[in-house]
N, C-alpha and C positions, 0 to 999 in steps of 0.2 A: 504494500500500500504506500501512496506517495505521500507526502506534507501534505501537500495539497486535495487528497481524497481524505488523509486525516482532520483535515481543519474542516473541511465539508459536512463529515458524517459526524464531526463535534458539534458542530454548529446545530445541523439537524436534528441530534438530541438532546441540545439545552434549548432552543425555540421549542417544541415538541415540553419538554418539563415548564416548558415558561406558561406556557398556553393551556397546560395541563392545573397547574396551579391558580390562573387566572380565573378559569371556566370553575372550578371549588369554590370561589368568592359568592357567586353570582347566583341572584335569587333566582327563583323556577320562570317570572316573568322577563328577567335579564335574556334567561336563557331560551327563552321563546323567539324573544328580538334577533339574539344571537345567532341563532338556528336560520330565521327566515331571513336575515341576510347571507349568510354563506348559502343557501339556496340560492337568491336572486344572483351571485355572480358563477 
């Protein structure tokens, strides 16, 4: 694996742990919102 697939696939699973702990904050109607935008794009 290069640097550069390493820094990749690091990145991808601290985004991935960041998003994962953000979406735990957020109330059920947060997450309603949340949902029906990542549908629209």
């Amino acid at each position: 694996m290069t640097d550069q697939e390493l820094k990749e696939n690091c990145s991808f699973i601290l985004s991935t742990e960041m998003m994962s702990g953000m979406l735990k904050e957020l109330t059920p109607e947060q997450l309603t919102i949340f949902d029906e935008m990542i549908k629209r794009k």
